[in-house]
N, C-alpha and C positions, 0 to 999 in steps of 0.2 A: 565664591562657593568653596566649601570644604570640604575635603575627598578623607575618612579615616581609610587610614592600609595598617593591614596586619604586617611588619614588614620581617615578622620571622618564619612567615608560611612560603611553603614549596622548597624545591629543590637548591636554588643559586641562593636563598637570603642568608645574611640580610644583603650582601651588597647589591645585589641586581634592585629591589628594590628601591633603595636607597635613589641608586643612579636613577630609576624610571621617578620618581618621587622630583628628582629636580628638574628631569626633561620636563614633566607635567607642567612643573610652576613655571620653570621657562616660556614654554609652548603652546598651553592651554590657558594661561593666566588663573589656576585653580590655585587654594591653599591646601597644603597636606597635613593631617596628625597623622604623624607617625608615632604606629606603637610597637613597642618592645622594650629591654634592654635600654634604658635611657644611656647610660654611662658609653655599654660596647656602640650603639650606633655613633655617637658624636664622635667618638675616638676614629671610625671608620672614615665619618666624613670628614676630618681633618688630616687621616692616612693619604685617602682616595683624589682628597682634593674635591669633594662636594660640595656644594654650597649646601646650605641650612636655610637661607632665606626664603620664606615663604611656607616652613618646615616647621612645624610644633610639636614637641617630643614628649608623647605621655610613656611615660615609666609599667611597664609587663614584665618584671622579670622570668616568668614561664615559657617553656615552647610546648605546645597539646602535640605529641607524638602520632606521627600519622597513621599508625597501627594501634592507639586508643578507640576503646568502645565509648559512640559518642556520647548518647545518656549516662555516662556514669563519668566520662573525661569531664562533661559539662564542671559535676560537682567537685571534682578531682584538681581542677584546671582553672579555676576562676579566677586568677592572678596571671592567665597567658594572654599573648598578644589577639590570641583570636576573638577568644571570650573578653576580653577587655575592649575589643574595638566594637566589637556587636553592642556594646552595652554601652558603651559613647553615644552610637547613632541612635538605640533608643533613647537614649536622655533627650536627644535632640542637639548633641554638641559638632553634630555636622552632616553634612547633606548626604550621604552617600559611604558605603561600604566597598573596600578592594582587597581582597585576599586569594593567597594560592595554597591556601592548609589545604587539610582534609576535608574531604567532597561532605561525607558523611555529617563529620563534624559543623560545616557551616551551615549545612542543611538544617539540623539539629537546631545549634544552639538559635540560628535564623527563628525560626519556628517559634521558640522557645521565649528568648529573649524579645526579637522586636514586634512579633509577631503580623501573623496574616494580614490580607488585608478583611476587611468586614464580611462573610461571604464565600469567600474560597475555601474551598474543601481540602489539598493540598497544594504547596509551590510547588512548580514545577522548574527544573534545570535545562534551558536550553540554551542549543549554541547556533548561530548563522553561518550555514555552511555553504561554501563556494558548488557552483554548479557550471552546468556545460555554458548556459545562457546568464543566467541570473543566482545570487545569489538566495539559498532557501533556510527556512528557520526550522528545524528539530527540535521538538522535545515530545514526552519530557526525556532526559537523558542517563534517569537512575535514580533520580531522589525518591519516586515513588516505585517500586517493584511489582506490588501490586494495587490495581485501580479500580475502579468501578466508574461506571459510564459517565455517572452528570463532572464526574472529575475530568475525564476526558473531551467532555463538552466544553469545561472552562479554559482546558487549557487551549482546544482551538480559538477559544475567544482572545485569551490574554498574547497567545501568539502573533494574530490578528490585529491587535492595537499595538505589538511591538512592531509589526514589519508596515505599519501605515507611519505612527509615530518618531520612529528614531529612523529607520531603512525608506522612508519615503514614499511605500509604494501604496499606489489609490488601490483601495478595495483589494484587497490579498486574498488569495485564494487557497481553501485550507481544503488538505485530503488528509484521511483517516488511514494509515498503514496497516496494509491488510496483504491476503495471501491470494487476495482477485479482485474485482473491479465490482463484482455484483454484490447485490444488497444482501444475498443469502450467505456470503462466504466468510468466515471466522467461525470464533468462539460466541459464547452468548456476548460479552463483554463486548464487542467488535459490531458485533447483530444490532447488541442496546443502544450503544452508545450512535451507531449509525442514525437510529431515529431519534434520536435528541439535534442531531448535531445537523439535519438536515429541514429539523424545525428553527433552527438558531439565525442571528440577524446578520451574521456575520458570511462569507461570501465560500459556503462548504461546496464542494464539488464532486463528493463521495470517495468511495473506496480507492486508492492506489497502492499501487505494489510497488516495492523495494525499489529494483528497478529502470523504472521510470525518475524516482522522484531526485537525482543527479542531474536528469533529464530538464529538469523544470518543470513537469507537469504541474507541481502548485508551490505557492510560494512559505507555507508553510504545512508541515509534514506532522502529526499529530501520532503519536502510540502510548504506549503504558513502559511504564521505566527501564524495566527487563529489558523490550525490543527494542526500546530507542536507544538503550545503551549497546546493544551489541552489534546494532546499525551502524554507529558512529564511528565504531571500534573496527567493522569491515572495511567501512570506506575509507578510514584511515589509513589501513594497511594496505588496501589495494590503491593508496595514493603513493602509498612507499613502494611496493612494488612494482607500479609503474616506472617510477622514477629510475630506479634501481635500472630495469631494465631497457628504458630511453637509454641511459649513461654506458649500458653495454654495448647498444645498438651501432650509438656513433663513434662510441673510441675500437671499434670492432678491427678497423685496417686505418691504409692514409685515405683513404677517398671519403671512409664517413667520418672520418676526423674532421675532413676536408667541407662536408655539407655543416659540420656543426657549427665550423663559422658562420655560415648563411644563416643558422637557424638560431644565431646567439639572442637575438634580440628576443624572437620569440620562449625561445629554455627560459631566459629571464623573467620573460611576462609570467609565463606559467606556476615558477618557482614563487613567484611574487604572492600568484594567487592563492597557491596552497600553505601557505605559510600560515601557520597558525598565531605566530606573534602580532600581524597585521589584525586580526581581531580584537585579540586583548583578553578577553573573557567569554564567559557565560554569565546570563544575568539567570537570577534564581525568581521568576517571576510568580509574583502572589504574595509575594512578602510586603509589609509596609513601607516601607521607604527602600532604596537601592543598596541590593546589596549583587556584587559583580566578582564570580569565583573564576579567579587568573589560574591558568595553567600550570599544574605542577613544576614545569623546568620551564616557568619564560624567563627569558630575559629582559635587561631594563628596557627595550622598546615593547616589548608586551604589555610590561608594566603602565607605561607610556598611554600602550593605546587601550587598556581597562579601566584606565584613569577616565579615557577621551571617552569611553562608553559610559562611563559613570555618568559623568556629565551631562552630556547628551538626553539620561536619560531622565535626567532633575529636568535640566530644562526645557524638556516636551512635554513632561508631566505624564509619564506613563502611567502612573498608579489612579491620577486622577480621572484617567480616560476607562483605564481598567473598571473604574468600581460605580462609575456610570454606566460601561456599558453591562454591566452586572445586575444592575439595577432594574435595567431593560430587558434583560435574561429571563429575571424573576418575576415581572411584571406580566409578560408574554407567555412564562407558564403557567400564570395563577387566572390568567383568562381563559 
């Protein structure tokens, strides 16, 4: 399998990718193109002490600026690592896309370059996020701002075939993020889409609030780009400032210094769990073949494990699951 990575998007590159690029081959048994800069990356992995095997080096001398507007970077930038690796995986010169550019931008040239799949109204960006019980899937997460309902229908759908397909879980259970539980409560947007989504084949369980959905109430969490990006962006912060003040609690005197030994093993679990590296990415689902947007500041095991999602998500065949159960969507409403 072949993984293209932009390896001059985000914050650490190129080297963090680099290094996640050979864990991959190592670990995963995947082949990497790597694009950018042919010249500066070899020279790095022969600094760094990288290996190259298993590594194929298409030449981008560009980097798309994260504060570029992305329609117009598109045509501005078609010599950068981002836009040159998008336009690899549509030729078909490898399975799978990994980059940590710009959100905007791979939304974009995604769109643009490999396009939807057959059917999809918008892709949507989500990520799998750790919860109290189980882990839950979000999106969409910003690619879309604003929605309109049967979009929202699809992305419970497409969400639903990622957490059966890659996450393993039988029949996933999708709620609508709303501001109450009942069928009357939102915007028309929330109203409408409520009835599409509650006609769909996929396992809807209605309206949930904020909340709850940390909680577990369902396995994937459904809204419009705006809300699910600024959800993400709470929970975030209220992951840090927990943390923050756990780490005040116990270095507080000697005695809770003294419990934090006890509690080492557990701080580890926890830390382990909010770790956003351990993910990898967000897959931008709806697009035609895999494209997996890494984290502005990972590092090379982030890298690592967007790679391991990439993969993953070739070989369940999401897309194909996607656009069958699409098929079924549309069949069901023309009855």
């Amino acid at each position: 399998m072949k993984i293209i990575m932009d390896i001059y998007g985000g914050d650490n590159a190129p080297l963090a990718p680099l290094k996640g690029a050979e864990m991959a081959v190592k670990e995963l048994g995947v082949e990497i193109i790597a694009v950018g800069n042919t010249e500066e990356m070899k020279k790095i992995c022969a600094e760094e002490n990288i290996s190259t095997e298993g590594i194929e080096f298409v030449d981008a001398p560009l980097v798309m600026p994260v504060c570029a507007e992305p329609t117009s970077a598109l045509k501005e930038y078609k010599e950068s690592s981002l836009v040159k690796g998008l336009s690899l995986l549509a030729e078909g010169k490898g399975d799978a896309y990994v980059g940590a550019g710009s959100t905007g931008a791979i939304v974009v040239a995604a769109t643009l370059i490999v396009k939807r799949i057959k059917g999809i109204k918008r892709a949507a960006l989500a990520s799998v996020v750790p919860g109290m019980e189980n882990d839950y899937m979000l999106l969409d997460l910003g690619a879309n701002v604003e929605c309109r309902p049967e979009m929202l229908n699809q992305f419970g759908m497409m969400g639903s075939v990622y957490m059966q397909s890659v996450v393993g879980i039988e029949n996933p259970t999708v709620g609508l993020i709303n501001i109450g539980v009942e069928e009357s409560k939102g915007t028309d947007l929330q109203k409408q889409a409520f009835e599409l989504m509650k006609k769909a084949d996929y396992n809807f369980i209605g309206n949930v609030e904020v909340r709850d959905v940390p909680n577990g109430i369902c396995d994937v969490a459904v809204a419009d780009g705006w809300t699910g990006n600024v959800v993400l962006k709470l929970i975030e912060g209220l992951g840090k400032s927990f943390g923050r003040m756990l780490k005040g609690m116990l270095m507080k005197n000697a005695f809770t210094k003294l419990s934090a030994v006890f509690l080492k093993d557990g701080i580890k679990n926890f830390k382990s769990k909010v770790d956003a590296s351990t993910r990898g990415g967000a897959p931008l689902l709806g697009i035609a073949k895999p494209v997996i947007k890494a984290h502005g500041n990972s590092n090379p095991v982030a890298f690592k494990n967007a790679i391991l999602q990439a993969k993953i998500f070739v070989e369940t065949d999401v897309n194909g699951t996607i656009s069958s159960a699409l098929a079924k969507m549309k069949e069901e409403s023309e009855e």
